[in-house]
C-alpha positions as CSV (number, residue, x, y, z in Angstrom):
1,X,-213.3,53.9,-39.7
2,X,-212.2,50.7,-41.4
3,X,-214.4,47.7,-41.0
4,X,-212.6,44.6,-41.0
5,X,-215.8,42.1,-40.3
6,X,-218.9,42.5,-41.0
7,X,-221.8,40.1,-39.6
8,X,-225.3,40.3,-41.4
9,X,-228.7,38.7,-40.1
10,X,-226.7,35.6,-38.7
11,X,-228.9,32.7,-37.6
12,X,-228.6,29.1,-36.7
13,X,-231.0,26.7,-34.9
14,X,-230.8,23.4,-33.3
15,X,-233.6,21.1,-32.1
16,X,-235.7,23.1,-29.9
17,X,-233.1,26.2,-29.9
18,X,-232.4,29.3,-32.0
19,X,-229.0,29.8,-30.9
20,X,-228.2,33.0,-33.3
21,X,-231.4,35.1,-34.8
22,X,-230.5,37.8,-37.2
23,X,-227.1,38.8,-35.7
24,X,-226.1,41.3,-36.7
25,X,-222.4,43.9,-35.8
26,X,-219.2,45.3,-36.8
27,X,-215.5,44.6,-36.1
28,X,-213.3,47.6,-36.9
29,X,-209.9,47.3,-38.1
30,X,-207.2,47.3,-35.3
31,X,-210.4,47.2,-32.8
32,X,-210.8,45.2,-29.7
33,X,-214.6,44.3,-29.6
34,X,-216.0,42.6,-26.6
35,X,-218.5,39.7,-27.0
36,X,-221.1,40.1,-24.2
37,X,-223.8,37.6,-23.0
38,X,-225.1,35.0,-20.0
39,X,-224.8,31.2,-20.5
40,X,-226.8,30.1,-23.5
41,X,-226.7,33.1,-25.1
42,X,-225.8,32.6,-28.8
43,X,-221.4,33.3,-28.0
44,X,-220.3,30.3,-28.6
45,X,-222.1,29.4,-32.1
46,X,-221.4,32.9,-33.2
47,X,-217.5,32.7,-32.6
48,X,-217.6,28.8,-34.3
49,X,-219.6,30.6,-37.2
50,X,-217.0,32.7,-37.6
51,X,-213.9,30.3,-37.2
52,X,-215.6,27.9,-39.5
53,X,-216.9,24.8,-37.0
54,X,-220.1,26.1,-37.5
55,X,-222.4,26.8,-41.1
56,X,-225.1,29.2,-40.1
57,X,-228.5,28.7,-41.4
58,X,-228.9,32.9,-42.8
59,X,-227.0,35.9,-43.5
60,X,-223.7,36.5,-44.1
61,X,-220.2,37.6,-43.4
62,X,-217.9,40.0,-45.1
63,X,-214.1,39.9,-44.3
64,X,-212.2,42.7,-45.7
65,X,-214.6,43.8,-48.1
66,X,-215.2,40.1,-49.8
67,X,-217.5,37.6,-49.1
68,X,-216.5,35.5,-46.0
69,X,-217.8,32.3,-45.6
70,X,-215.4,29.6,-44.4
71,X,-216.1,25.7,-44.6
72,X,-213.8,24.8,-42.2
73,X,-210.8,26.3,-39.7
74,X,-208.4,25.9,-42.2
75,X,-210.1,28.1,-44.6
76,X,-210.6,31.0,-41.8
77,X,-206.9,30.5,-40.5
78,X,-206.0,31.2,-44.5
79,X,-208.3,34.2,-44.3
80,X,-206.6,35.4,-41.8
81,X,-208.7,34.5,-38.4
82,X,-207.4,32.7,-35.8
83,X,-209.0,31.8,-32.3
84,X,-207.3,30.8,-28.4
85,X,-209.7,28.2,-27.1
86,X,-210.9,28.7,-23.9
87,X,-209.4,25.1,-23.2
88,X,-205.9,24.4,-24.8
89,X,-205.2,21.8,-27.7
90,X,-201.6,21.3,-26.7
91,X,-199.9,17.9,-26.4
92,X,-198.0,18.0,-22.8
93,X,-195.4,15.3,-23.9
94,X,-194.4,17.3,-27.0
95,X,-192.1,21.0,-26.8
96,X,-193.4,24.3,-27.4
97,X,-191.7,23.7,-30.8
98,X,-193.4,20.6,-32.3
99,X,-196.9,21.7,-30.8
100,X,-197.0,25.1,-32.8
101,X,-195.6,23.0,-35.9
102,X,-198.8,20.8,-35.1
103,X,-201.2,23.7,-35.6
104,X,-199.4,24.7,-38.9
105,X,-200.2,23.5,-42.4
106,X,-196.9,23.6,-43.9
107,X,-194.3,24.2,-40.8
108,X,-190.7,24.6,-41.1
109,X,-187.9,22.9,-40.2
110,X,-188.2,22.9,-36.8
111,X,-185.1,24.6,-35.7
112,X,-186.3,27.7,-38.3
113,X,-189.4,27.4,-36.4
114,X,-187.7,27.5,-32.8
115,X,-186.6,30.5,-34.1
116,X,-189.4,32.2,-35.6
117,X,-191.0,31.4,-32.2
118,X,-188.1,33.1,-29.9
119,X,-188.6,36.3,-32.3
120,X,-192.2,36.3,-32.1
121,X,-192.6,35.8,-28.2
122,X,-190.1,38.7,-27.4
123,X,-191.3,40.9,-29.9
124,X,-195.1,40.5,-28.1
125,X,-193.6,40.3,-24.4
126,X,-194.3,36.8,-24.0
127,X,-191.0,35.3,-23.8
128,X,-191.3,31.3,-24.5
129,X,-188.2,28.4,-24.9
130,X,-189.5,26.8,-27.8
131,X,-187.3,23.7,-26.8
132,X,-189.3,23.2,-23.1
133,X,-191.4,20.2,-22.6
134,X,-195.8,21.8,-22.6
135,X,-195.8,19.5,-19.5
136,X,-193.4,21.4,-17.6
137,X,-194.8,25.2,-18.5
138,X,-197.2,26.9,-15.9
139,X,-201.2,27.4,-17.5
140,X,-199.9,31.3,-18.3
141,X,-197.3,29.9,-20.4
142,X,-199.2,27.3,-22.2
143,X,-201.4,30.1,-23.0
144,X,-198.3,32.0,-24.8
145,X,-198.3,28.6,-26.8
146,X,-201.6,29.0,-27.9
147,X,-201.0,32.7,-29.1
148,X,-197.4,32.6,-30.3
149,X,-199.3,29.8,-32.6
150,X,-202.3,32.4,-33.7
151,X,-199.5,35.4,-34.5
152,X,-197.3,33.1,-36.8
153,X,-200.2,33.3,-39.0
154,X,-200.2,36.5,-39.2
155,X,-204.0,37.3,-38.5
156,X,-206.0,39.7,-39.1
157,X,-208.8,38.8,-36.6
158,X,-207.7,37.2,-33.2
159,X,-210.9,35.8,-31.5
160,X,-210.0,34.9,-27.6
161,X,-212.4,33.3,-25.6
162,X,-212.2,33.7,-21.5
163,X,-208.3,33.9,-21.7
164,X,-207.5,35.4,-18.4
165,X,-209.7,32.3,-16.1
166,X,-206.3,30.8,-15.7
167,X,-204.0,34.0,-15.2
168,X,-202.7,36.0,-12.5
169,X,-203.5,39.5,-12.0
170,X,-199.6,39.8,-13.6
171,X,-199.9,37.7,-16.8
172,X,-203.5,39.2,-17.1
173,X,-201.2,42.7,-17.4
174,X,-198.6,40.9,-19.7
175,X,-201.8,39.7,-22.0
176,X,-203.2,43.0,-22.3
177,X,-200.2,44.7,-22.9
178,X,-199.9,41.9,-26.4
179,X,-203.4,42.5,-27.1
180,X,-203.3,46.4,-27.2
181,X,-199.5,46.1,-29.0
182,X,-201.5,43.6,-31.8
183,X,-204.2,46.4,-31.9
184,X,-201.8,49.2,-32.7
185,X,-200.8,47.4,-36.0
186,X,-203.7,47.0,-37.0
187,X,-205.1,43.6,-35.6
188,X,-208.7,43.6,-34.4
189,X,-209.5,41.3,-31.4
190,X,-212.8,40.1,-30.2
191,X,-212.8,39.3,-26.7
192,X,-215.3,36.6,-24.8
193,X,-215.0,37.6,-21.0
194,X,-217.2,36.7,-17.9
195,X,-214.9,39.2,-16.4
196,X,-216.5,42.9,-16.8
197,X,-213.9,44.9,-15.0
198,X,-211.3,43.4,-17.6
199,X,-213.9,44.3,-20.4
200,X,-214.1,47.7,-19.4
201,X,-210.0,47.8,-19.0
202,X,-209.4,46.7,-22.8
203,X,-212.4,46.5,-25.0
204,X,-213.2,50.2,-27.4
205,X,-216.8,48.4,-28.3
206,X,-218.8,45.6,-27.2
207,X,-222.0,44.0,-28.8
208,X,-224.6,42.1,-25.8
209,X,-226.5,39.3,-26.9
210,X,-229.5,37.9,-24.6
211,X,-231.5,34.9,-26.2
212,X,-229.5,34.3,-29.2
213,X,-230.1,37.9,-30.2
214,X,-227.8,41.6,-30.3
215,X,-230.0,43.6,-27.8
216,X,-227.1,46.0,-26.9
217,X,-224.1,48.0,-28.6
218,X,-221.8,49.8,-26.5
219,X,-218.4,51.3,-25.9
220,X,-217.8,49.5,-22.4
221,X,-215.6,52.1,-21.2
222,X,-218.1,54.6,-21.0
223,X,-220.7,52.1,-18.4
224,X,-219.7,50.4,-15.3
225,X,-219.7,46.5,-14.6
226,X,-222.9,46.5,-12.9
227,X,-224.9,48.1,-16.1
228,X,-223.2,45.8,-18.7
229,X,-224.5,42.5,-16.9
230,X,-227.8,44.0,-16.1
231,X,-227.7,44.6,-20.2
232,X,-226.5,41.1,-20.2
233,X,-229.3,39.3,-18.2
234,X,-232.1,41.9,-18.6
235,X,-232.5,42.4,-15.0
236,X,-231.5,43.9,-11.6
237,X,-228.5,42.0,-10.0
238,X,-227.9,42.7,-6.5
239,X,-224.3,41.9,-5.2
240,X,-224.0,38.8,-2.5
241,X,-224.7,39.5,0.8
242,X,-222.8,37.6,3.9
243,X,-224.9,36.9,6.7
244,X,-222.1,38.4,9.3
245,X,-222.3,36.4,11.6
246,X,-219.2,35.2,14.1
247,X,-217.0,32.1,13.0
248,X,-218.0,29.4,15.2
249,X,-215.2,26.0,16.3
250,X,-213.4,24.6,13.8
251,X,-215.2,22.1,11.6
252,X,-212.2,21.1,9.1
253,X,-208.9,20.4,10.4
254,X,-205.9,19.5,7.7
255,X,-202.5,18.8,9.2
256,X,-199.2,18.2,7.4
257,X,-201.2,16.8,4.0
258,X,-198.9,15.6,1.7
259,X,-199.9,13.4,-1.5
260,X,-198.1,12.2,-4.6
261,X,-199.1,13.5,-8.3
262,X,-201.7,11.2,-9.7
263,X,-200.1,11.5,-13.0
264,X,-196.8,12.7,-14.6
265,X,-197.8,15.9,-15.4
266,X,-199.9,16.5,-11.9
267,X,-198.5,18.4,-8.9
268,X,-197.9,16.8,-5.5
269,X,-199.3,18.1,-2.2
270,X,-196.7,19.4,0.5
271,X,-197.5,19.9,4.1
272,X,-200.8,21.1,3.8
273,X,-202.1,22.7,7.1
274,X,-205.7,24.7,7.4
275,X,-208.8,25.3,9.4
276,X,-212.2,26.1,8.8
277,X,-214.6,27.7,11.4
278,X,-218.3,26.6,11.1
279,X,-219.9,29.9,9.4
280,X,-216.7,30.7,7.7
281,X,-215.7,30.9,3.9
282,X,-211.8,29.5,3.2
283,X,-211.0,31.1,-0.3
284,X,-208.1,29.1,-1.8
285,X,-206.6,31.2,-4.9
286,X,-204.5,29.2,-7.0
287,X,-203.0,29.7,-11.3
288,X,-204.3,26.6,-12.5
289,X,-202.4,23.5,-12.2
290,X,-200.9,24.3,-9.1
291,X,-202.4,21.4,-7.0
292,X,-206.0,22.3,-7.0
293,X,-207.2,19.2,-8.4
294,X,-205.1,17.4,-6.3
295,X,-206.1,18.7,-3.1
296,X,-209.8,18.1,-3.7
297,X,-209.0,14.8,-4.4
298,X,-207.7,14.7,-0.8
299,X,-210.7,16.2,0.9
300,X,-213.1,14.1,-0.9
301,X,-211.6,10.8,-0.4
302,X,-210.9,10.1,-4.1
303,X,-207.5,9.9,-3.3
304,X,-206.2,8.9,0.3
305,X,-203.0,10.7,1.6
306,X,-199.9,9.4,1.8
307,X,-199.2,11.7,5.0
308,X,-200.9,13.8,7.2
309,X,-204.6,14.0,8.7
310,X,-208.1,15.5,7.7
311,X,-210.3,15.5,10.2
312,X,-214.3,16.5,10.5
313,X,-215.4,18.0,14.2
314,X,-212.1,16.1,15.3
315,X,-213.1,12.7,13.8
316,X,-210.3,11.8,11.8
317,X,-211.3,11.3,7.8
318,X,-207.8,10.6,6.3
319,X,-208.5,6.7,5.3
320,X,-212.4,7.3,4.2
321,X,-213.3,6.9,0.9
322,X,-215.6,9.3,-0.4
323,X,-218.9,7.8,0.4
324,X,-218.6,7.4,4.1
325,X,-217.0,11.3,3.9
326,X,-220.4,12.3,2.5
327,X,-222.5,10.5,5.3
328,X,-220.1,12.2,7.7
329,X,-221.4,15.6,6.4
330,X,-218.1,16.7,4.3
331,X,-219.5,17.2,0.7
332,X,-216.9,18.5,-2.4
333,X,-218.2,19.7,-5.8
334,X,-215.4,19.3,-8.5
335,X,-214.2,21.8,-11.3
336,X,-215.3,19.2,-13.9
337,X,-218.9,19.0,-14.0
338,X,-219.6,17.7,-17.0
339,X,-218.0,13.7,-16.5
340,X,-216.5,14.7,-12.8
341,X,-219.5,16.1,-11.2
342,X,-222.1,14.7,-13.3
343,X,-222.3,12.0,-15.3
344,X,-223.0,13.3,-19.1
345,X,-225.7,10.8,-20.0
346,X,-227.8,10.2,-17.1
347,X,-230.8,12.1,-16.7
348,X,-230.4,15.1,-14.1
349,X,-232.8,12.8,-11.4
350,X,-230.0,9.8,-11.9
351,X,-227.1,12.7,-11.0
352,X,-229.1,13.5,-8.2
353,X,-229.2,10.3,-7.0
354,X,-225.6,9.7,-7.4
355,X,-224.8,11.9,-4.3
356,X,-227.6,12.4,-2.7
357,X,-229.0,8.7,-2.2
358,X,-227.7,8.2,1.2
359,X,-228.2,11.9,2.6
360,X,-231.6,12.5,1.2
361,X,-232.8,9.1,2.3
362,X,-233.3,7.8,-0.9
363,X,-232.1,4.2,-0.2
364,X,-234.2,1.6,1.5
365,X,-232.8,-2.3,1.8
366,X,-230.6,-1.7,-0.9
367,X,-232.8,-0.3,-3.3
368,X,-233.0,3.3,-4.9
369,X,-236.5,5.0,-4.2
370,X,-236.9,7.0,-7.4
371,X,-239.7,8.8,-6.1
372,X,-237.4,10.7,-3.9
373,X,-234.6,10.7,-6.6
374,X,-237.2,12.6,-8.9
375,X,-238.7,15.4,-5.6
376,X,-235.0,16.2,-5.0
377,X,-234.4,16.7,-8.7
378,X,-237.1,18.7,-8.9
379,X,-236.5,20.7,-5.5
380,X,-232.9,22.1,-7.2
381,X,-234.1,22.9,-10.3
382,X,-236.7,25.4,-8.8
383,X,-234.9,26.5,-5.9
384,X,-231.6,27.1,-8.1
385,X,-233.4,28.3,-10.9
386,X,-232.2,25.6,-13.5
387,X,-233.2,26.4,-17.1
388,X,-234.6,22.6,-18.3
389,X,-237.8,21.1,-19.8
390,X,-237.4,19.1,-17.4
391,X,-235.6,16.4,-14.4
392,X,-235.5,13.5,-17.4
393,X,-233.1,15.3,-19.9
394,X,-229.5,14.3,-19.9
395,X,-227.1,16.0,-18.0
396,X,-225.1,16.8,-21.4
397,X,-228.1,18.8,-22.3
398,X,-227.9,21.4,-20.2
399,X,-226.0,24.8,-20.7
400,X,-222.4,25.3,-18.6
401,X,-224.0,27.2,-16.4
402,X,-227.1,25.7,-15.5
403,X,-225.6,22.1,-15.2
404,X,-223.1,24.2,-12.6
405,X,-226.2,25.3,-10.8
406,X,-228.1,22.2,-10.5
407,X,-224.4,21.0,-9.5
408,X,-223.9,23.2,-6.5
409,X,-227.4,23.6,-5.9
410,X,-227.2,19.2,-5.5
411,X,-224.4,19.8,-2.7
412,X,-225.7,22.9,-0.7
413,X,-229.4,21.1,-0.2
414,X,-227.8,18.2,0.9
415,X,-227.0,19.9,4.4
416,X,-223.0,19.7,4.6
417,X,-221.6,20.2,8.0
418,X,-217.9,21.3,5.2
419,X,-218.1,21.8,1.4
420,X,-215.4,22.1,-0.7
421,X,-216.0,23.7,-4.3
422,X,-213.5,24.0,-6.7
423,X,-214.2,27.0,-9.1
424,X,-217.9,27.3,-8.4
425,X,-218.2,29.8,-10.9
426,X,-216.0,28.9,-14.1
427,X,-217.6,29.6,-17.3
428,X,-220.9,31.2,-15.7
429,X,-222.6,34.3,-16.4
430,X,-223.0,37.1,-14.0
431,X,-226.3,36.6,-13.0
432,X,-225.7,32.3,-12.2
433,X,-222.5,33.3,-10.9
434,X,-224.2,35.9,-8.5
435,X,-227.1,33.3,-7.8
436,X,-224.0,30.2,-6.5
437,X,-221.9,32.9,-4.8
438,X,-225.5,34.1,-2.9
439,X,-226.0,30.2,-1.6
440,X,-222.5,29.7,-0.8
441,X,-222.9,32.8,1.4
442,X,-226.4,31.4,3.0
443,X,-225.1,27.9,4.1
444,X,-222.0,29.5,5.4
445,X,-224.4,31.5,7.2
446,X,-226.3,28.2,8.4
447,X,-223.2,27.3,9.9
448,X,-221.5,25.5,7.7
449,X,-217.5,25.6,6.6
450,X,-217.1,26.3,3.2
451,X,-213.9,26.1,1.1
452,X,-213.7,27.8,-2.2
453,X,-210.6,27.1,-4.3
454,X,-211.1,29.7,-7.3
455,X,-209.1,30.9,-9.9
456,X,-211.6,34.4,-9.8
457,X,-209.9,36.5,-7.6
458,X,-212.8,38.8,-7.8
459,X,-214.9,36.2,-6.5
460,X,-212.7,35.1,-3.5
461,X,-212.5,38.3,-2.5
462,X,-216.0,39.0,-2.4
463,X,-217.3,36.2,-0.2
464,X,-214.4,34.7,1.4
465,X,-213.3,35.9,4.9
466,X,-209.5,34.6,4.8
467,X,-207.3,33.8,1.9
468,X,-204.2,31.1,1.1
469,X,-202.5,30.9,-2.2
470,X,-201.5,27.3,-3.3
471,X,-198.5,27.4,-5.2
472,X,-196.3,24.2,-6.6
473,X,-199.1,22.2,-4.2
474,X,-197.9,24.1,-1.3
475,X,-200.7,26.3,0.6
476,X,-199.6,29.2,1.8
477,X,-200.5,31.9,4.9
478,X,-203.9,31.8,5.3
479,X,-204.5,35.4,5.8
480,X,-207.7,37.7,6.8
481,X,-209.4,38.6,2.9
482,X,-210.0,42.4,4.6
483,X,-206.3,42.5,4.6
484,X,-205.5,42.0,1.0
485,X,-205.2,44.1,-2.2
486,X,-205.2,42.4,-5.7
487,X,-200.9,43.4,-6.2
488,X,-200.7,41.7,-2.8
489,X,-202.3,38.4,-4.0
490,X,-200.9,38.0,-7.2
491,X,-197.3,38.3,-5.8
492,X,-199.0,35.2,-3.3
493,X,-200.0,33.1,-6.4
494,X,-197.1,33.2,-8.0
495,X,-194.9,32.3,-4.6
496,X,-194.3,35.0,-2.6
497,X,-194.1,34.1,1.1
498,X,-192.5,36.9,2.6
499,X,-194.6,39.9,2.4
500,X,-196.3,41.5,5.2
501,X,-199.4,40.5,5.8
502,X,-201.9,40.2,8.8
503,X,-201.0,36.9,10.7
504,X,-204.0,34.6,11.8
């Protein structure tokens, strides 16, 4: 076996944090190696270590037999490792063309490039017109950007980190089909995935960190998903458990919805209709930029519709802004958290207050009791077990997926009679994700409506009770979940209205 990367005793440490200790694995040549580990578990500085954004404190690396130790991207792109971002550096006002020139050091002319690219994307099945416009191209094709740019340099190492959260089950089929072809000549990949199944689909080895540290090396194909993240997290997960209980009257009522994009590049509502039953979980599938934003905008009052109705137990909502939506009991927790959701600089008792002021009776004459402010703070960290010193840090502080927590955890103790979530579980590790999914479940069993717009399929079908694909802003059948198979909803996300399927 021919290694291609070797890692040695690889450690870095921040203030208060060792985010690597003594790391320590092997990439084979022509391997696909799987990256393993919860939130705040050391992936992230260990892929940035390896790309060259970040210089590790001890050990060392050995590409190809030599010593490995780059200073910057540049210098690892020249060694021959190149990385897709998990969020993609593409200019949406440019062409395929002149952003791939953008990520090259010395790029051809650019109809020599348009070329190269043509080859390239057919050669790999990932056909791309080097002459569209990136603002025009659906989120699986700006992800063909981002690797057609990686495989004009020829690596040797492609590191990819969560690349299928914005897929469909289709391009995830397309991806893998590229990654294994790149493996059979010879190119190793390591793979960062929340998603085990997919893990277990692709991946010939996987390394598990926990802490900052490699407590596990396996060949994933030989365990199932449940024992990988019980490696991951150290402990027992249990799946999430409805509390089966009938759907009650509706609570949510949308009617003809149609809004305008809020930008150039957004996507514009059309005749939106659904329901949601108190006790019942709406799971809204969606590739991403397909008018998710867009229509959580509308249900929260950030943006008011330019036609149609949303209505709250038959009181009509369509010209609230968000604040008197909240009062009313209809609560939304955005994609975004870090800037959307919660304000990056303000302690996590100040993002508390921000949405729960009026429906945790914080507010008295005018003024904010920060008493209150502080026991609600306090009341999600414990109850959504939210990893922090303490209520005073920053929100910025926080990992991804404890700031989601204490996110969701701030919207589901506020008593919502409807709330809206949009990808409740992005980024997070199995056991958080298990944790969100679990209290989603509960207050739906409470009685409350719950709308989950998701780009995990997995996850919508595991806690939602009917289904609608949104597609170029337009939502389609909503359907009973017990009716679906995974072929049946891709061919929904990517437009198909005509299939049979179990009216409602």
């Amino acid at each position: 076996m021919t290694i291609l990367l070797e890692l040695d005793g690889l450690t870095k440490a921040y203030p208060g944090v060792v985010a690597n200790s003594d790391v320590s694995f092997k990439i084979r040549a022509g391997g696909v190696h799987a990256l393993l580990g919860e939130n705040g578990a050391g992936k992230s500085t260990l892929v940035k270590t390896i790309y060259g954004l970040v210089k590790p404190d001890r050990g060392t690396m050995t590409l190809k037999g030599a010593r490995y130790a780059p200073v910057e991207p540049r210098a690892a792109r020249a060694s021959g490792v190149a990385m897709v971002f998990q969020h993609f550096s593409l200019f949406e006002a440019l062409s395929v063309a002149e952003n791939v020139a953008l990520g090259m050091e010395n790029p051809p002319k650019l109809r020599d490039l348009a070329a190269r690219i043509r080859d390239v994307s057919e050669e790999y099945g990932l056909p791309l017109d080097p002459d569209r416009r990136v603002g025009d191209l659906s989120a699986g094709e700006r992800q063909r950007v981002e690797i057609i740019r990686c495989l004009l340099q020829d690596p040797s190492l492609l590191i990819m980190d969560e690349p299928t959260s914005v897929l469909t089950p289709q391009e995830v089929e397309i991806l893998f089909a590229t990654l294994r072809k790149l493996s059979s000549e010879g190119t190793s990949i390591l793979y960062i995935s929340h998603k085990l199944e997919e893990i277990r689909a692709l991946c010939d080895a996987a390394t598990i960190l926990r802490g900052g540290k490699v407590v596990g090396e396996t060949d994933p194909r030989q365990a199932t998903a449940a024992e990988l993240a019980e490696q991951m997290v150290g402990t027992k997960l249990t799946a999430p458990k409805a509390a089966g209980g009938k759907a009650g009257e509706t609570v949510l009522q949308v009617n003809a919805l149609s809004m305008p994009p809020a930008s150039q590049f957004g996507t514009p509502l059309r005749d939106v209709n659904l329901t949601v039953r108190a006790g019942e979980v709406l799971g809204i599938g969606g590739v991403a930029g397909n008018g998710q934003d867009e229509l959580l905008a509308a249900l929260s009052g950030e943006r008011l519709t330019a036609r149609g109705a949303v209505t709250l137990n038959g009181a009509d909502m369509s010209r609230l802004a968000p604040t008197a939506r909240r009062a009313a009991g209809l609560l939304t927790g955005p994609e975004e958290r870090l800037g959307h959701a919660a304000v990056p600089d303000m302690t996590l008792i100040e993002n508390a207050a921000l949405t729960g002021a009026a429906r945790k009776g914080m507010l008295s004459n005018g003024f904010l009791n920060w008493s209150k402010a502080r026991i609600f703070a306090d009341e999600i960290i414990e109850k959504f077990d939210v990893r922090t010193p303490s209520a005073q840090v920053a929100a910025r502080s926080l990992s991804g997926g404890n700031l989601q927590k204490f996110v969701i955890g701030r919207e589901v103790l506020q008593d919502p009679r409807v709330l809206v979530v949009n990808q409740p579980t992005w980024g997070v590790d199995a056991l958080a994700a298990s944790a969100i999914r679990q209290a989603l479940l509960d207050l739906a069993g409470q009685g409350a409506a719950i709308v989950v717009i998701s780009q995990d399929l997995d996850e919508l079908l595991e806690i939602s009770d009917r289904f609608a694909a949104l597609n170029g802003g337009r939502l389609g059948e909503i359907v009973p979940t017990n009716t679906l198979t995974m072929e049946k909803i891709g061919l929904m996300l990517g437009g198909a209205h005509d299939m049979e399927v179990a009216h409602v």
